[in-house]
N, CA, C and O of each residue as an XYZ file, in Angstrom:
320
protein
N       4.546     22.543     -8.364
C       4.956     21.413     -9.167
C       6.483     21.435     -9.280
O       7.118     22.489     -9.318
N       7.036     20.223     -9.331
C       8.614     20.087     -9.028
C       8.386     19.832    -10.486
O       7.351     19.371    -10.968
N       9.792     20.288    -11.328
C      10.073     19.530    -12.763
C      11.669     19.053    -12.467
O      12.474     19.608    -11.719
N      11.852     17.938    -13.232
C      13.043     17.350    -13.322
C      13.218     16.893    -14.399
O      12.282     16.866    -15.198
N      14.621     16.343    -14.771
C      14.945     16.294    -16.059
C      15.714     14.651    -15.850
O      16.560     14.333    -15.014
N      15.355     14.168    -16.455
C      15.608     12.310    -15.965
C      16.413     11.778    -17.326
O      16.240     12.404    -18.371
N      17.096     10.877    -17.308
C      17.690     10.025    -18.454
C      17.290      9.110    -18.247
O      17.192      8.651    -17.109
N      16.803      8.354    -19.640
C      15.823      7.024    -19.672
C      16.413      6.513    -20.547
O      16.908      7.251    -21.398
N      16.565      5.161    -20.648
C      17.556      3.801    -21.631
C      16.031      3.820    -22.302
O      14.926      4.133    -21.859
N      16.543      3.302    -23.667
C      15.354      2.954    -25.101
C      14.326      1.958    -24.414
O      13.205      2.112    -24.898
N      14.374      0.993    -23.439
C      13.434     -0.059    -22.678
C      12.639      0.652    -22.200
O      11.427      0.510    -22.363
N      13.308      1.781    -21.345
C      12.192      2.398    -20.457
C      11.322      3.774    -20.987
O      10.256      4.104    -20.468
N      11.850      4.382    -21.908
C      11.267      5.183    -22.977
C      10.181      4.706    -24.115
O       9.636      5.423    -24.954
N      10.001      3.109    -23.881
C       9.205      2.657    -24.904
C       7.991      2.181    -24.081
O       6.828      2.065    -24.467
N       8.710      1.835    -22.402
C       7.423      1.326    -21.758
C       6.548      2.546    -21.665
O       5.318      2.569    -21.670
N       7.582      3.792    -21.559
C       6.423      5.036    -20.847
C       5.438      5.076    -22.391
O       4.229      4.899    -22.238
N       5.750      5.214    -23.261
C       5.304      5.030    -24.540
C       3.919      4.193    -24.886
O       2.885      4.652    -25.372
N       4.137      3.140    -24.582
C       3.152      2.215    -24.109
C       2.195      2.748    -23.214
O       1.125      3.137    -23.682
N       2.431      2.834    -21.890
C       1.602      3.435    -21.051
C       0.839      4.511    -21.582
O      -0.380      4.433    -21.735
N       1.692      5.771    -21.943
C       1.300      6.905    -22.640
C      -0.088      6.454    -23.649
O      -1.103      7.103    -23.396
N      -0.168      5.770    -24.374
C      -1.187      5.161    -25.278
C      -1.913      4.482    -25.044
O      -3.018      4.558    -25.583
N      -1.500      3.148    -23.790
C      -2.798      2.634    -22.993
C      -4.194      3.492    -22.674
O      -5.357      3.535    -23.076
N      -3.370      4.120    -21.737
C      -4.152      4.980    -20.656
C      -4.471      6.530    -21.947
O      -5.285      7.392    -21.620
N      -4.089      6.582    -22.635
C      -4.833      7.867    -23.377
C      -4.511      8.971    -22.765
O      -5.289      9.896    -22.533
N      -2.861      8.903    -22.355
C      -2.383     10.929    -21.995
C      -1.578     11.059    -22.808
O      -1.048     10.349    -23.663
N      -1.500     12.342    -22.375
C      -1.167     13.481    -23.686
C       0.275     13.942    -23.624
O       0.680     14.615    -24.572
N       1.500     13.529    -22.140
C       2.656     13.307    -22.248
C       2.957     12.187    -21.683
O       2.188     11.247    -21.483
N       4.451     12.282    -21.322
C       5.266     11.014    -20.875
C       5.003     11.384    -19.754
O       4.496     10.474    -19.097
N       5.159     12.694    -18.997
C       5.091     13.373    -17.986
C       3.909     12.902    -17.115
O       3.898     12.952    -15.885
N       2.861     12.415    -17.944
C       1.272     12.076    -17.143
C       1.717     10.898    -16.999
O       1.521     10.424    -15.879
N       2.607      9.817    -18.229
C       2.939      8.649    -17.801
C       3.294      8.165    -16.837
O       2.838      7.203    -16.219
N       4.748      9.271    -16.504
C       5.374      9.244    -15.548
C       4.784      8.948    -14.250
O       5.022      7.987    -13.518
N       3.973      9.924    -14.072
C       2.882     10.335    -12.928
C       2.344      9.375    -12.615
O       2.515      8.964    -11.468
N       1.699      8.838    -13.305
C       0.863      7.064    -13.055
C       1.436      5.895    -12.853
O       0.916      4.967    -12.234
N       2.553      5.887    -13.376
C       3.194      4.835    -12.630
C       4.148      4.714    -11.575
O       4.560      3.675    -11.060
N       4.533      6.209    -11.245
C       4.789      6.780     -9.562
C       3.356      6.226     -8.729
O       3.231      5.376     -7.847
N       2.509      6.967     -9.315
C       1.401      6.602     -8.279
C       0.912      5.109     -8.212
O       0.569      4.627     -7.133
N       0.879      4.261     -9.571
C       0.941      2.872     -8.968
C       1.746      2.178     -8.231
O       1.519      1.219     -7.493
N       2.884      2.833     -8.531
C       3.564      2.128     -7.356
C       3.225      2.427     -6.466
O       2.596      1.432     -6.106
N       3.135      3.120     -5.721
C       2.822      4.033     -4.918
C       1.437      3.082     -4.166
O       1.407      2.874     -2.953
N       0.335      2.569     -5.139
C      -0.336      2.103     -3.929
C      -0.219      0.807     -4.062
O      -1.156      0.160     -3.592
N       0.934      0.013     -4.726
C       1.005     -1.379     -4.398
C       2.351     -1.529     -3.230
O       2.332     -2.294     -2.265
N       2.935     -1.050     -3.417
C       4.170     -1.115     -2.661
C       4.581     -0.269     -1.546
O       5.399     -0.702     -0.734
N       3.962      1.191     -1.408
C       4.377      1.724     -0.449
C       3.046      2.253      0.517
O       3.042      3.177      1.330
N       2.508      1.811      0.332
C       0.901      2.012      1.004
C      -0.099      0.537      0.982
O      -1.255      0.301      0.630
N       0.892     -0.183      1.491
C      -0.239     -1.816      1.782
C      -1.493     -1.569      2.936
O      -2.623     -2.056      2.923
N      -0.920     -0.699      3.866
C      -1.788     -0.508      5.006
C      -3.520     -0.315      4.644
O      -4.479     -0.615      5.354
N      -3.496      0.347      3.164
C      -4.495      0.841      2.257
C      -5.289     -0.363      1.681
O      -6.409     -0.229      1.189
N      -4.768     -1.304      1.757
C      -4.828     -2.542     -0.011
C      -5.755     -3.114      1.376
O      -5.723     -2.978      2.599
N      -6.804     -4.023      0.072
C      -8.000     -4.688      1.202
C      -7.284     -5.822      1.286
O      -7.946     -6.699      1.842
N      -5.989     -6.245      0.903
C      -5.679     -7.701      1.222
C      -5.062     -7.090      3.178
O      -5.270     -7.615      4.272
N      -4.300     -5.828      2.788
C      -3.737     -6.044      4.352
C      -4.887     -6.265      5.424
O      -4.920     -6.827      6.519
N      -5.980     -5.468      4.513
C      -7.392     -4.888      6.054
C      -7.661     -6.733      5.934
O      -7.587     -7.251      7.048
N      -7.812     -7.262      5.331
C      -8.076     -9.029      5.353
C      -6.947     -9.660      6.517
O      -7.354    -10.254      7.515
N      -5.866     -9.500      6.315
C      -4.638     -9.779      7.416
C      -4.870     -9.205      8.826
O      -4.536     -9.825      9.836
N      -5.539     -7.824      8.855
C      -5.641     -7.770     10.238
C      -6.947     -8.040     10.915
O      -6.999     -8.008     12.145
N      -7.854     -8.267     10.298
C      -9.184     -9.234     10.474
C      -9.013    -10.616     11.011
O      -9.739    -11.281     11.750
N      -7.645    -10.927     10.340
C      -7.294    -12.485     10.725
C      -6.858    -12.489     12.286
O      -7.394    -13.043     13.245
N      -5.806    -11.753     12.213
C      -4.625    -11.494     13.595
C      -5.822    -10.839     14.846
O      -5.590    -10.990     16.045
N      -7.056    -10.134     14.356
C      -7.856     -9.556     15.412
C      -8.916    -10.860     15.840
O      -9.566    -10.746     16.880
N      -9.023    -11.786     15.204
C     -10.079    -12.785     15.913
C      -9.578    -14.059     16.608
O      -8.933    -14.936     16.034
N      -9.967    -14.077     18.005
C      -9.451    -14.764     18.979
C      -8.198    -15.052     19.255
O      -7.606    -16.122     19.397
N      -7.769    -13.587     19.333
C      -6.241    -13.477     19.986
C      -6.774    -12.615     20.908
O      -5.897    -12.920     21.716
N      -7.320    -11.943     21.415
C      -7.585    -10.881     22.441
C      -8.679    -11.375     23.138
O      -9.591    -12.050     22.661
N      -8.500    -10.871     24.729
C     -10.003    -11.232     25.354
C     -10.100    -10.287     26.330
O      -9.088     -9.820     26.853
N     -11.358     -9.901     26.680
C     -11.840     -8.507     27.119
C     -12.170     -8.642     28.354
O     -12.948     -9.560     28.611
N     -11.723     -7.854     29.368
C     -11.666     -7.937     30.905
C     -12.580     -6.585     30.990
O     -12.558     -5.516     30.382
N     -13.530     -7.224     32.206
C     -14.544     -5.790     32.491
C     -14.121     -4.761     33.717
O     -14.683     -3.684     33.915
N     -12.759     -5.420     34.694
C     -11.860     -4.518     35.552
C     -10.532     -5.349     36.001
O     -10.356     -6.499     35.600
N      -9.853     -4.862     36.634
C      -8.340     -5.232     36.850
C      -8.244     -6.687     37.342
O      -7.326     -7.450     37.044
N      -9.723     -7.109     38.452
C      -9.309     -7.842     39.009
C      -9.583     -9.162     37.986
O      -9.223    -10.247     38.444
N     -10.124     -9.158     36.789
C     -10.211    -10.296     36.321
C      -9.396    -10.401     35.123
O      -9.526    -11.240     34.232
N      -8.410     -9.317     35.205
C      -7.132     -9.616     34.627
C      -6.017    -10.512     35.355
O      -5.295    -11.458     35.038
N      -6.331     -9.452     36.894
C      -5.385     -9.980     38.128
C      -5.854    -12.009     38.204
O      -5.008    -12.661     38.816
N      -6.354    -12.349     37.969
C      -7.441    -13.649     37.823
C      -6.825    -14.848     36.840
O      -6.517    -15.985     37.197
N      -6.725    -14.234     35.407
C      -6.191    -14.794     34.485
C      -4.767    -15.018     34.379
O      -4.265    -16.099     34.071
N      -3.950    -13.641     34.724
C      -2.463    -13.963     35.181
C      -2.249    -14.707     35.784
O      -1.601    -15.648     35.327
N      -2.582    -14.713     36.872
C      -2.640    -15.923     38.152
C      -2.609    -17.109     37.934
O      -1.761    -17.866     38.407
N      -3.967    -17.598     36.829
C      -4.304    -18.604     36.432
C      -3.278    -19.561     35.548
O      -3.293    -20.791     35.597
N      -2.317    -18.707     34.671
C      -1.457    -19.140     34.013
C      -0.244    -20.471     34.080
O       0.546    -20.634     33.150
């Protein structure tokens, strides 16, 4: 476990405060923790969120088409 020692303005000492009492922990420190980790999966882990897996569901249907050997790739190029 890393510890650090942070300076917080009265705004942001009242939100952890808040949080702290929402969620029912027992420091600021757990506060802390939870809203690292929410961020954490809205903002730096979309790849995760079912809206992205919805986005690549979109981009995967009928954009690709499946060749059973070279020459009916060689076929379609051609065709272009």
């Amino acid at each position: 476990m890393v510890q650090a020692i942070i300076s917080l303005g009265e705004n942001e000492d009242r939100v952890l405060t808040i949080v702290k009492g929402k969620f029912g922990l027992k420091t600021k420190s757990e506060a802390v923790n939870l809203v690292i980790k929410k961020y954490e999966e809205q903002l730096l882990e979309p790849h995760l969120r079912p809206e992205y897996k919805n986005e690549l569901l979109k981009i995967d249907k009928g954009k690709f088409k499946r060749f059973s050997d070279i020459k009916e790739l060689r076929k379609e190029i051609e065709n272009v």
